[in-house]
C-alpha positions in Angstrom: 173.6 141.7 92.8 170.5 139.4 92.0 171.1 137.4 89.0 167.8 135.2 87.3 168.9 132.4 85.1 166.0 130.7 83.3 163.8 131.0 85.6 160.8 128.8 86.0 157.5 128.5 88.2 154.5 126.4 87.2 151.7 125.7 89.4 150.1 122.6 88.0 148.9 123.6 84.7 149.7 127.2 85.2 152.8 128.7 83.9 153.8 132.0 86.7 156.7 132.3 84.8 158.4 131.4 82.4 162.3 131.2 81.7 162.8 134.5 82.8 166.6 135.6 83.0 167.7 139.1 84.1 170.2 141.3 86.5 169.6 143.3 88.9 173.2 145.3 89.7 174.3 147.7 92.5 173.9 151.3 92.8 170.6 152.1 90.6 167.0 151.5 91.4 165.8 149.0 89.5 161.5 149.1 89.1 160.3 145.5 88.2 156.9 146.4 86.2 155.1 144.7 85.1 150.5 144.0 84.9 148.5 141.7 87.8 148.8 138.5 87.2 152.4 139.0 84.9 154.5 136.9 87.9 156.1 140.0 89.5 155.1 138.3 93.0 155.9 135.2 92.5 159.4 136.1 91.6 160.5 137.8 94.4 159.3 135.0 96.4 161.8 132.9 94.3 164.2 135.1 95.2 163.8 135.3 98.9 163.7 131.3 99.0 159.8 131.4 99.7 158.9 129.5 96.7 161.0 127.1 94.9 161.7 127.1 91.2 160.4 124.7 88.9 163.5 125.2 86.4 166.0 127.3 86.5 167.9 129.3 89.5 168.2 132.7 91.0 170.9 133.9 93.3 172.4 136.8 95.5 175.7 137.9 95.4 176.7 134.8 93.8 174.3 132.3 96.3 170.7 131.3 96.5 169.2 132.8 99.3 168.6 129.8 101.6 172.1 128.9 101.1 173.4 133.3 102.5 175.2 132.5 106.4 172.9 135.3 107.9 170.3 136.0 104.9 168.4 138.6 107.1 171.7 141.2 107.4 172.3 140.5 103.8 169.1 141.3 102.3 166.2 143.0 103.4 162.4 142.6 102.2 159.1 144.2 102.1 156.2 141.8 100.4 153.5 142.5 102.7 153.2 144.4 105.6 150.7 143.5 106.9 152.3 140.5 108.0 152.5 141.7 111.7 151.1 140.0 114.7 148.0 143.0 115.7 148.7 142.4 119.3 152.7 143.2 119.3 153.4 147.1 119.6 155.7 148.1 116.9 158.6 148.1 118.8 158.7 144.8 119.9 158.0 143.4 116.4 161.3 144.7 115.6 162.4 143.3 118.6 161.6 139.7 117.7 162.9 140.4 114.4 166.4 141.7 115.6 167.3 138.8 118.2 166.5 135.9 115.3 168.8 137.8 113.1 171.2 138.7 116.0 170.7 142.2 115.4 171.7 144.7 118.5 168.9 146.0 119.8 169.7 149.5 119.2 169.2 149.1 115.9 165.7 149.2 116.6 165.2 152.7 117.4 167.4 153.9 115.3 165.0 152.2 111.8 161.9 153.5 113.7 163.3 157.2 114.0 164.2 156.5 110.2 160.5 155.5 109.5 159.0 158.4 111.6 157.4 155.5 113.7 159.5 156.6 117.2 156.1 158.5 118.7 154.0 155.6 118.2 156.9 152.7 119.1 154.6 151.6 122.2 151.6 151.8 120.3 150.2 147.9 119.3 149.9 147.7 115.6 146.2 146.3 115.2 145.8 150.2 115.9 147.9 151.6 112.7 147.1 153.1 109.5 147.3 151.5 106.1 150.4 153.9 105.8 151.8 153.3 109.2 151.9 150.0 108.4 154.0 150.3 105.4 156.4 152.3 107.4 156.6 149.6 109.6 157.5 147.1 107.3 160.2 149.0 105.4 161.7 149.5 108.9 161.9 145.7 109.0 163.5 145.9 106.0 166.2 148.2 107.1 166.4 146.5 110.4 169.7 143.9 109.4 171.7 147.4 107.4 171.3 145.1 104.2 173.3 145.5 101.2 170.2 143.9 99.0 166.9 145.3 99.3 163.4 144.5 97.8 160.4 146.0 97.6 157.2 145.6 96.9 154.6 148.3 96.0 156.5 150.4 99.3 154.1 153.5 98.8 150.9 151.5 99.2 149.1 153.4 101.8 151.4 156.1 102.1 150.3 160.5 101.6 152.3 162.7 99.1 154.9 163.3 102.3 155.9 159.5 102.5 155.8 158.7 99.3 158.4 162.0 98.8 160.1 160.1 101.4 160.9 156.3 100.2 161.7 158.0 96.7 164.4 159.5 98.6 165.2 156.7 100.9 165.3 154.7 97.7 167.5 156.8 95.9 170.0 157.4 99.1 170.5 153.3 99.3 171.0 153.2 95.8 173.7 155.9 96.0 175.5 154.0 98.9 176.0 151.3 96.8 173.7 149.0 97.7 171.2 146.8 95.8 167.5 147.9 95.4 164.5 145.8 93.8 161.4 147.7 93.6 158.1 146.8 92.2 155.1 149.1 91.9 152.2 149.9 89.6 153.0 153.8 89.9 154.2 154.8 86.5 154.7 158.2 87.8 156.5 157.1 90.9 158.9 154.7 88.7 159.8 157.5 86.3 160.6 159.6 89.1 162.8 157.1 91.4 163.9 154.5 88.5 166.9 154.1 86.7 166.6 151.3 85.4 163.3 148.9 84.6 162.5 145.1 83.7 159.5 144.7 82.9 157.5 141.3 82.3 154.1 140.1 81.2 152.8 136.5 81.5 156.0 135.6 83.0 158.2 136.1 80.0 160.8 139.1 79.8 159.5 141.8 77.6 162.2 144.7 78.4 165.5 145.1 80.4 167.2 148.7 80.0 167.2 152.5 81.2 163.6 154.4 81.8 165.1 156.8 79.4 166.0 153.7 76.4 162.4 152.3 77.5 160.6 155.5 76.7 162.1 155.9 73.5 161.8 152.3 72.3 158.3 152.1 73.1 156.7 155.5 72.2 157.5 158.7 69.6 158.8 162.1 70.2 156.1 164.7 68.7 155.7 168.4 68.3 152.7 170.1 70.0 151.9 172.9 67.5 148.9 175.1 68.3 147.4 178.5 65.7 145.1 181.2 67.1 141.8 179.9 68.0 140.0 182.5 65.6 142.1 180.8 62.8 140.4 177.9 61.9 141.1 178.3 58.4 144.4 178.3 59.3 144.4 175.1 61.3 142.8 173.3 58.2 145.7 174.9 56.5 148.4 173.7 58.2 147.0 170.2 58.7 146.9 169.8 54.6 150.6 171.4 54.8 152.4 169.4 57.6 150.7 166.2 56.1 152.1 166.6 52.4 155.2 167.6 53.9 155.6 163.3 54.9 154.1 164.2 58.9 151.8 162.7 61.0 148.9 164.8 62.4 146.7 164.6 65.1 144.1 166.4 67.1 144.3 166.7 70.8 141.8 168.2 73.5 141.9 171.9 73.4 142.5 172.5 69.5 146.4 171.8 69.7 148.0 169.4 66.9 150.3 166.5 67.8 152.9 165.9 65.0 155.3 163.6 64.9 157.8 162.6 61.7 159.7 166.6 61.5 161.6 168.0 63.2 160.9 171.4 64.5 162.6 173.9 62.4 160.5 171.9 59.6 157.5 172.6 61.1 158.2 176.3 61.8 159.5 176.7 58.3 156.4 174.9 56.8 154.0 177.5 58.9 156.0 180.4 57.6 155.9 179.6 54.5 152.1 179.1 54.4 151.1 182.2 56.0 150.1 180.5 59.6 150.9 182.1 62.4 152.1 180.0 65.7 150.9 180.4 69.4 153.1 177.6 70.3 155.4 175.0 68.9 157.2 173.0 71.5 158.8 169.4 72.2 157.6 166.8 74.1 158.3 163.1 74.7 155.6 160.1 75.7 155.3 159.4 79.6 157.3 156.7 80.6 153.1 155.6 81.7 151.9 155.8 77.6 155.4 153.7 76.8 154.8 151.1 79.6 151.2 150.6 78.4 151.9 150.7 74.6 153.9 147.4 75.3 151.9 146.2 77.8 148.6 146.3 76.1 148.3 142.9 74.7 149.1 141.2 77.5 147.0 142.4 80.6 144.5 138.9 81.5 142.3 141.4 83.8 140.2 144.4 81.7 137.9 146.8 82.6 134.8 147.2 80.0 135.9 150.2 79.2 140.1 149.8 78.9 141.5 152.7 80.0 144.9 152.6 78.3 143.0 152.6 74.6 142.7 156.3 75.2 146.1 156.5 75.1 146.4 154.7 71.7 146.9 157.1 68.9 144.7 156.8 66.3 145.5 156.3 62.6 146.4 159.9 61.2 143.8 161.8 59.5 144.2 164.0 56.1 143.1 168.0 56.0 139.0 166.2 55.0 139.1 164.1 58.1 139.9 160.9 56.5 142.5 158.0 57.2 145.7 159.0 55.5 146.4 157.3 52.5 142.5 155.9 52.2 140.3 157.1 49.3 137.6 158.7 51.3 134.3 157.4 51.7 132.7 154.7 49.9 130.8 155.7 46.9 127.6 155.5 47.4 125.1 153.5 45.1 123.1 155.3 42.5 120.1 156.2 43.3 117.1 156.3 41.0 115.0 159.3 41.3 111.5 159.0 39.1 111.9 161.3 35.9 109.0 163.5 35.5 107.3 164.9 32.5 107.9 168.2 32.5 111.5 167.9 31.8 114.1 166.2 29.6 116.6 164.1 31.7 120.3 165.1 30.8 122.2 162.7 28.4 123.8 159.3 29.8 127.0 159.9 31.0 126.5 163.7 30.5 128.2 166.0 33.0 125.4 167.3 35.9 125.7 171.7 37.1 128.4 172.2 38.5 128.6 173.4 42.4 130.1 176.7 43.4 132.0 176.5 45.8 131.4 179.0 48.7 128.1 178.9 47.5 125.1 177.1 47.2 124.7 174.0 44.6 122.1 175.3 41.7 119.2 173.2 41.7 119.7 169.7 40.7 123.7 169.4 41.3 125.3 167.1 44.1 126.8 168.9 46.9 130.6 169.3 46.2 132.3 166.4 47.6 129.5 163.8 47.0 128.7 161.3 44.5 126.8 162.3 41.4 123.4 161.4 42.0 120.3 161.9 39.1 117.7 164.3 40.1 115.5 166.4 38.6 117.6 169.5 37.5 117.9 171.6 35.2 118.8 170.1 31.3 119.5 171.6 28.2 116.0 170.8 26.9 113.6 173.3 28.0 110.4 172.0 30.0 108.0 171.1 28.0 105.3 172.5 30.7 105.2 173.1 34.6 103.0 171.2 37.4 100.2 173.1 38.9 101.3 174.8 42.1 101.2 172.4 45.2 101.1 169.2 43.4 103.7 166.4 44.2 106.7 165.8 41.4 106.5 162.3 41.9 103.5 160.3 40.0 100.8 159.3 42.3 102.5 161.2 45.2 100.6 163.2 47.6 100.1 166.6 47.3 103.1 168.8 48.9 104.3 172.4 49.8 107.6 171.3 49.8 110.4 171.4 46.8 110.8 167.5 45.6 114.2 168.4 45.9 116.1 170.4 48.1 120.0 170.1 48.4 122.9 172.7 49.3 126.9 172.4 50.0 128.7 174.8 52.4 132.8 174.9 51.7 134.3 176.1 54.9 137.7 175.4 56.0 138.1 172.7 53.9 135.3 171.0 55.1 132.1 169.8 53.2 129.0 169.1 54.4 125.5 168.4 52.1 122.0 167.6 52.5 121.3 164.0 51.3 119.1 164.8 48.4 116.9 161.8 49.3 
């Protein structure tokens, strides 16, 4: 077992990290996550003895490292493999390795049959691959039969075939018992070979449980419900529905909606009883990937221009108009004076404008349905007194025009509105 108490590291003015405690106990695989720069390096090097603690101690099975009688059978260690000497063939790197840990030299072949390095044991190691490499150094690793092991980023390099592999392997040493420390930033990976994560960010614990407690602390079950594509008066429907029913609703690529806050049945029952018919309705939960980078996403020091991870940020829930839920709409917008002409008698203060149809188009004068009342020259109870000439502007002292000084229309579709601005 590896057990962090308090742990400390400051270089000069820089805090690595920072009273960081945790446990890391037999028989699971435990993924140490965590973004660049969060300390993840620095603190296996404080557990291998490499660097030395400000404050605060770390042990193994009880010990610090420095202080284990034969460290190298006891725990084993991938930090970087490409910490080999180019001109040594792979054999005899493990070679070298063995007789300072008094390892038996048999040992040897059997970790690079293990490793699938046996064909190429003769072969100097200046010559490997990025991925031969790594096999290398988890071979090293294995070398002593250690009861710890740690790891870090072991699939760097490696094709879909060895990265199958060390999931395995990692999973198999787990099983025997045995003690294994990995850190990677594969969120896929993790999920698949994980049982258990910590995970840290500028040095300071953030979370220390189960990938399945992780996903669930840090993201939302949600129903994906989808209608008929021909149906968009349906979709429109439902939104309005699911949303006064107390759910949250949101569009995704491809026309599906995400809702979370009911349960299914709910849902089903709420589409029945509106008329809606369902191409799909199913559960799903966040990817342990959206969880890690929900709580991670105040905390990474190195961003791209464009981040990434806010795609996966849900946005604020929308009403059945396309509006934030709970929010009034859009602002109002300011009156707008439109010069009165002669011909006609404006309609009286405060007096209620011609009303728009909806389905249909606004009669001359009246604001679109769903914006703000806005005085133009319509229609009054007062009949016009006389008509402008034919091709002559509305407006005084306005140049002569073909076109109507005012045009406006409102289409209703779907519970959506959309108008002409009648400026």
């Amino acid at each position: 077992m590896i057990e962090a108490v308090g742990l400390t590291k400051r270089f000069g003015a820089k805090t690595a990290v920072d009273d960081l405690s945790f446990q890391v106990r037999p028989g699971a695989v435990t993924g140490f996550l965590g973004p660049n720069g969060s300390g993840k390096s620095t603190t296996m090097r404080m557990i291998l003895g490499l660097d030395r603690p400000t404050a605060g101690h770390v042990t193994i099975n009880g010990h610090p490292y420095r202080s284990l009688p034969n460290a190298p059978r006891l725990v084993g260690a991938l930090l970087d493999a490409k910490g080999v000497h180019g001109g040594r063939t792979a054999r005899n790197h493990l070679l070298s390795l063995a007789q300072l840990a008094g390892i038996p030299a048999p040992r040897v072949d059997e970790v690079l049959g293990v490793v699938g390095l046996r064909d190429v044991a003769k072969r100097r190691t200046s010559g490997f691959s990025l991925g031969m490499g790594q096999r290398l150094g988890i071979a090293a690793a294995l070398l002593g039969d250690p009861q710890v092991l740690l790891f870090d980023e072991p699939v760097n390099g490696l094709d879909p075939e060895g990265i199958h592999w060390v999931r395995n392997l990692m999973k198999m040493l787990a099983a025997e018992g045995r003690t294994v420390f990995v850190s990677s930033h594969l969120m896929s990976e993790m999920a698949l070979t994980a049982d258990h994560l910590i995970v840290i960010g500028r040095g300071r614990l953030l979370s220390d449980m189960s990938v399945k407690d992780f996903i669930s602390a840090n993201s939302a079950d949600f129903a994906r419900v989808r209608v008929p594509e021909d149906g968009p008066e349906d979709r429109q429907k439902l939104t309005a529905t699911l949303i006064e029913a107390g759910g949250r609703v949101l569009s995704e690529p491809g026309g599906a909606l995400r809702v979370t806050g009911l349960p299914l049945p709910r849902i089903s029952e709420l589409a029945h009883g509106c008329d809606v018919r369902l191409w799909e309705l199913s559960p799903h939960q966040a990817s342990l990937e959206e969880a890690y980078m929900r709580l991670t996403q105040g905390l990474v020091d190195y961003r791209s221009t464009e981040d990434a991870k806010e795609a996966l940020a849900e946005p604020p829930p929308l009403d059945a108009y396309g509006y934030p839920l709970g929010s009034t709409g859009p602002a109002p917008a300011e009156p707008v004076e439109v010069p009165q002409e002669g011909w006609f008698a404006p309609p009286p203060p405060g007096g209620p404008g011609p009303a728009a149809v909806p389905g249909g188009p606004s009669p001359v004068g009246a604001p679109a349905a769903g914006t703000p009342a806005v005085e133009t020259p319509a229609a009054s109870s007062a009949e016009p007194a006389s008509a402008p000439a034919a091709g002559t502007s509305a407006a005084a002292g306005a140049p002569a025009s073909r076109t109507p000084a005012v045009e406006t229309s409102s289409a209703v579709a779907a519970g959506e509105q959309t108008s002409k601005d009648p400026r």
